[in-house]
N, C-alpha and C positions, 0 to 999 in steps of 0.2 A: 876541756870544753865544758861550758856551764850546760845544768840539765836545759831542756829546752822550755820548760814552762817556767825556770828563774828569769829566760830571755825575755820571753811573752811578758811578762808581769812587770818587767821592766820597761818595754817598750808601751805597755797601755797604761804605764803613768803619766807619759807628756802625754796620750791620746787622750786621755781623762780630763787633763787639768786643761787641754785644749777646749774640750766640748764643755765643759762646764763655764766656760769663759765664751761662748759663740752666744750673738747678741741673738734676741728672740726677730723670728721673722715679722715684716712688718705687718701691721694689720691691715684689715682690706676696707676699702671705706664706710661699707656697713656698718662693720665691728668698731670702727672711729667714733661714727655715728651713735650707736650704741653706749658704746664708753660716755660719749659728751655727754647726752641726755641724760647718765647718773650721776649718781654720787658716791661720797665716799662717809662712813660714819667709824668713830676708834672706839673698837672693844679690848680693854686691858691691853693697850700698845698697839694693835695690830690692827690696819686699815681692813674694813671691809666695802665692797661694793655693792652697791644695790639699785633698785629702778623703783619709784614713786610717784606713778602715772594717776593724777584726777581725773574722773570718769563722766559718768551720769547724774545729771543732776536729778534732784528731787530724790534718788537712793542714797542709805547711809550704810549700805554694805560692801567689804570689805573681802579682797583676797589677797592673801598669801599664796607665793607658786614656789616649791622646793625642787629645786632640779638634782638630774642623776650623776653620776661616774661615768666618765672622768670630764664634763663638762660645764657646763654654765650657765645664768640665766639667759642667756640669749637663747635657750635652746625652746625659749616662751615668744619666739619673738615676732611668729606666724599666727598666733592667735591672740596679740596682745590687745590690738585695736577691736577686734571683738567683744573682749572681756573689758574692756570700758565704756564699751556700748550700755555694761548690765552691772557695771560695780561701779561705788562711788571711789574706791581704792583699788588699785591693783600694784600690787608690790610684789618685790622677786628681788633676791640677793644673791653673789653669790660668795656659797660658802667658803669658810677659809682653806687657802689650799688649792682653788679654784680661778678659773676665770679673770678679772682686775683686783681679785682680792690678796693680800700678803699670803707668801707662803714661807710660812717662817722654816728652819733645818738647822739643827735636828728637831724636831715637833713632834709629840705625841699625838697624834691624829686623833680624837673620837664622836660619836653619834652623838653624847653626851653634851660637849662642846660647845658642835654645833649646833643643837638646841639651844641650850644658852644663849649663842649669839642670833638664832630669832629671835628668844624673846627681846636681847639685847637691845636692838633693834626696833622693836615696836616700842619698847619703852622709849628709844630713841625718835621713835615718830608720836608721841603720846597716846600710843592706842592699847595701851596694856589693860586698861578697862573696857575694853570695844570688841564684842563676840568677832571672827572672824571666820571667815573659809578657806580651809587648805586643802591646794592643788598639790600633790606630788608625783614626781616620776621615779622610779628607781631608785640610787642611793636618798633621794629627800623621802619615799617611801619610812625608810627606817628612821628616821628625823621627826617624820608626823607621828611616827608611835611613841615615841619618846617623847614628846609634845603633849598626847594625847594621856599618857602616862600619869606625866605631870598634873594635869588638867585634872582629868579625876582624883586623885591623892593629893590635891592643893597643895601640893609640893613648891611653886614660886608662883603662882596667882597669877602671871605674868599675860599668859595667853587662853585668852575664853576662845574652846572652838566650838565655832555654829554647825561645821559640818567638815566634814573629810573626802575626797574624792583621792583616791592613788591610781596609778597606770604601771603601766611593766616594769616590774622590779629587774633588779637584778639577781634574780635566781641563780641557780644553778642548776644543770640538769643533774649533776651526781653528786653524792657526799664526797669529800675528800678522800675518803676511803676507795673510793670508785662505785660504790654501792649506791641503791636507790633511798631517798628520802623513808624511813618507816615508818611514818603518820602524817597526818593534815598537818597537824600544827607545826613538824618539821620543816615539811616542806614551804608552808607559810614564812617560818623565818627564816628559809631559806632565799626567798624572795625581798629581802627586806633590807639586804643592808651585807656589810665584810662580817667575812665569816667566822672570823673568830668571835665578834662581840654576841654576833648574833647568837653563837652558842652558849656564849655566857649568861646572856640577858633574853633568855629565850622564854622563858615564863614573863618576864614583865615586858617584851613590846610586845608577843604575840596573845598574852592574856590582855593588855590593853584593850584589842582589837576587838577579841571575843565579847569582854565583856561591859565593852561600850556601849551607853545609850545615844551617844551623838549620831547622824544620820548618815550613811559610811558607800559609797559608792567604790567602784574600781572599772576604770575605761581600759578595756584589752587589746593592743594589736595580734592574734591568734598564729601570725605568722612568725614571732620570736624564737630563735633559736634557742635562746636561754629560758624560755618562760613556755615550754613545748605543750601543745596543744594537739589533746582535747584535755588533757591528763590533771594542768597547772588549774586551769579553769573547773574540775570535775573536782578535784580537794579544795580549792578559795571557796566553790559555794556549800562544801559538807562541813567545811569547818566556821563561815560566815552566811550563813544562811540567811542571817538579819539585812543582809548585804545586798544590794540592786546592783546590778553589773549590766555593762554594753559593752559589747563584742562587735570591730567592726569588722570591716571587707577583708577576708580570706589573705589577701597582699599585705597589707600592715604588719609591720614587725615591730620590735623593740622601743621604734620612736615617734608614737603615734603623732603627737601633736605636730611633729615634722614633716611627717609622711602624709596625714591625711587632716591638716589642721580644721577643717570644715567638720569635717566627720566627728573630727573629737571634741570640739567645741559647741557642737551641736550635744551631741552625748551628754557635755557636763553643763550646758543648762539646760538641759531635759532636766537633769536631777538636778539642779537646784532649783527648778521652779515647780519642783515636786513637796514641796514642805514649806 
């Protein structure tokens, strides 16, 4: 008689090659909807998706929206008509790996990347000379520092940012070890992105942030399990002090602009029509 886990291993080869062959469930006609309304731009072979809504007339500013793990820009899509009430652009893509975007396998995934393919992307809408405002949530959190990086070190010229606003990262409440974050800035890049990079690259996105002069907001749902509070909020302002933050309703968790898109769309033009 074979060991029993030669069996198993055997038997979850056709289970595998089944499920990797079952067609994606259909979309629902929102997400139809959604999909129509975009587009699709090629960076270096691989389609990306993206949403390029004209806004307000008589404004010539400009947003960029970076969405989180593991989802898409749809996840802008309760505040989007508000946000072109106030921007003469409002763009949102999403990233590779995501949403109608290619996901290419085997793929080396990274932060790095996917900056790239914003600028990509603006270059592709000819706004690479055009200051812009980026909105991020979680995984695009570490995207805008990496962005933001750039930007100061004139490293690809690609993206002028007028201003930053981030929302709940994807933190962790523990280091891998099981232990607690052992400074701000830890825990900062903790919040910002997968965790390997983050520790790699942990002086150049979370020194971006520090030592930015661009005008740097963060909208909080305080209710996040991963981003725990009062603790997450008590290090972001000892280590960004330069930083203006809104904290909403006690209930808001992980994904504010979902949860309470009034609330938080109110929040980030307060701060934009603060400067």
């Amino acid at each position: 008689m074979k060991e029993w886990w030669i069996q198993v291993g055997l038997l979850g080869i056709p289970l595998l090659a089944v499920y990797l062959h079952i067609p994606p469930p259909q979309l629902s006609p929102e997400l139809r909807s959604w999909k129509t309304s975009g587009r699709f731009f090629t960076y270096k072979g691989l389609s990306i998706f993206y949403q390029d809504s004209w806004g307000a007339v008589g404004s010539s500013e400009v947003v960029v929206l970076l969405h989180g793990f593991p989802t898409s820009s749809h996840d802008w899509y309760k505040i989007w008509e508000g946000l072109t009430q106030r921007f003469h652009r409002v763009i949102a893509l999403d990233f590779l790996g995501f949403g109608f975007s290619d996901k290419p396998r085997p793929h080396h995934y990274s932060i790095f990347e996917q900056a790239s393919i914003v600028e990509g992307l603006l270059g592709h809408l000819g706004l690479q000379n055009q200051r812009v405002n980026l909105l991020s949530h979680d995984y695009g959190d570490t995207v805008a520092q990496e962005l933001l990086y750039r930007y100061k070190h004139n490293r690809t010229g690609r993206v002028l940012i007028n201003s930053l606003c981030l929302s709940n990262g994807a933190a962790q409440r523990w280091r891998p070890d099981g232990s607690h974050p052992h400074s701000p800035d830890e825990f900062l890049l903790l919040c910002s992105g997968y965790i390997n990079q983050r520790k790699k690259h942990r002086d150049r996105w979370v020194g971006a942030l520090t030592s930015t002069a661009v005008p740097l907001h963060f909208i909080y749902g305080p209710s996040d399990p991963v981003n725990p509070h009062p603790e997450f909020m008590n290090l972001y302002k000892k280590m960004l002090p330069q930083s203006t933050v809104s904290i909403l309703d006690d209930h808001i968790s992980h994904y504010p602009q979902l949860e309470d898109p009034m609330g938080f769309l109110n929040a980030y033009l307060n701060f934009i029509n603060s400067f």
